[in-house]
Each structure stands twice: as C-alpha cells, then as structure tokens.
C-alpha positions in Angstrom: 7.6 41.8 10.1 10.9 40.4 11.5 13.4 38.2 9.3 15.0 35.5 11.0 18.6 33.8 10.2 19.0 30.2 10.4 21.2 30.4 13.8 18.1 32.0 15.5 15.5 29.4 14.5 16.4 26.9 17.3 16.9 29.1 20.2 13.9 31.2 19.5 11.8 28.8 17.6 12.6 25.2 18.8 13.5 24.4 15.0 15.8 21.7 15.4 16.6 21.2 12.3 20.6 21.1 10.6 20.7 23.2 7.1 20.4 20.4 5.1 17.3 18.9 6.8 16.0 22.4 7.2 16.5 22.8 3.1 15.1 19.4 2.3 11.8 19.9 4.1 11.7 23.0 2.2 12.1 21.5 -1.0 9.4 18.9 -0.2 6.8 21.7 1.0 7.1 20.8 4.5 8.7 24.5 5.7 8.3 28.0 5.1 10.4 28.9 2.1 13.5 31.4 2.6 14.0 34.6 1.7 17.1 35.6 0.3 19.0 38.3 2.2 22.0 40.3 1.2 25.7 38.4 1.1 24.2 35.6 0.6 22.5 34.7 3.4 18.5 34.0 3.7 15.9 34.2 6.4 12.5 33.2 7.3 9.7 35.1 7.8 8.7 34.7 11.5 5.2 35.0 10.9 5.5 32.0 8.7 7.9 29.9 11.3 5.3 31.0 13.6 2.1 29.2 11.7 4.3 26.1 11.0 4.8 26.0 14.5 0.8 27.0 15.6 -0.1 23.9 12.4 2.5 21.2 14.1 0.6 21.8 17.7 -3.1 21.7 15.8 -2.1 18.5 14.3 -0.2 16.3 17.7 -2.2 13.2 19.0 -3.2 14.1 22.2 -2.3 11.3 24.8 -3.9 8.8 25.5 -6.1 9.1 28.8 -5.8 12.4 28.6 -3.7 14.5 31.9 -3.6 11.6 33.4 -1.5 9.5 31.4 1.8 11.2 32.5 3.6 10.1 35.5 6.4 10.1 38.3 7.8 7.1 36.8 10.8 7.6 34.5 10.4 6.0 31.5 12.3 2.6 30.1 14.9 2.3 29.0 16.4 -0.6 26.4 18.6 -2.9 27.6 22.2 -2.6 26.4 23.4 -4.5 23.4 
C-alpha cells in the first residue's frame, strides 16, 4: 500500500486538481477521502486514486465515429473579442 501527498497526485496521477478543488470534491463524494499523516499533512491511498481514475475512463463518451473521428486538422479556434 503506498500513501501519496498532494504534490504527487498531478505528476504521477494526472489529478489536476488545486487543494481547494481537490477538498471540495471530497466533501461532495466525488474523490477518495484523505488520510491524515503525521505534521499535519494527509495522503491518499493510491489504490483508491487509482480506481477513481480506472471509474473516470469506464464512464468517458467514446467519440463519435469511433477511430476515425480524429484528425490532421487542428482544431478551431474562437475569434478574438
């Protein structure tokens, strides 16, 4: 079981998330809950960050025409205001 610390959940995880995001989808039940650590610091479970992440890929819309619906073309952009 490994414990990670906020600063490794976006370079190891992709959890893009600032603390304040990151503790509001706790609070709503959207991400793994903390563990408090000594000196008052907390972690997560990486087992857990792990089958939030495997549960976000289950539940993607997969595009539209399948493979073939990417392309060379760069995408639009808006006009400036």
């Amino acid at each position: 079981m490994r414990i990670l610390e906020f600063k490794q959940l976006k370079p190891e995880k992709g959890v893009p998330y600032c603390r304040d995001h990151l503790r509001r989808k706790v609070e709503a039940g959207e991400f793994p809950a903390p563990i408090q650590l000594p000196e008052k610091r907390v972690g997560w479970l990486e087992n857990e960050v792990d089958a939030w992440i495997e549960a976000k890929a289950a539940h993607r819309r997969p595009l539209e025409g399948g493979a073939a619906a990417c392309s060379s073309t760069p995408p639009r952009r808006c006009a400036p205001i």
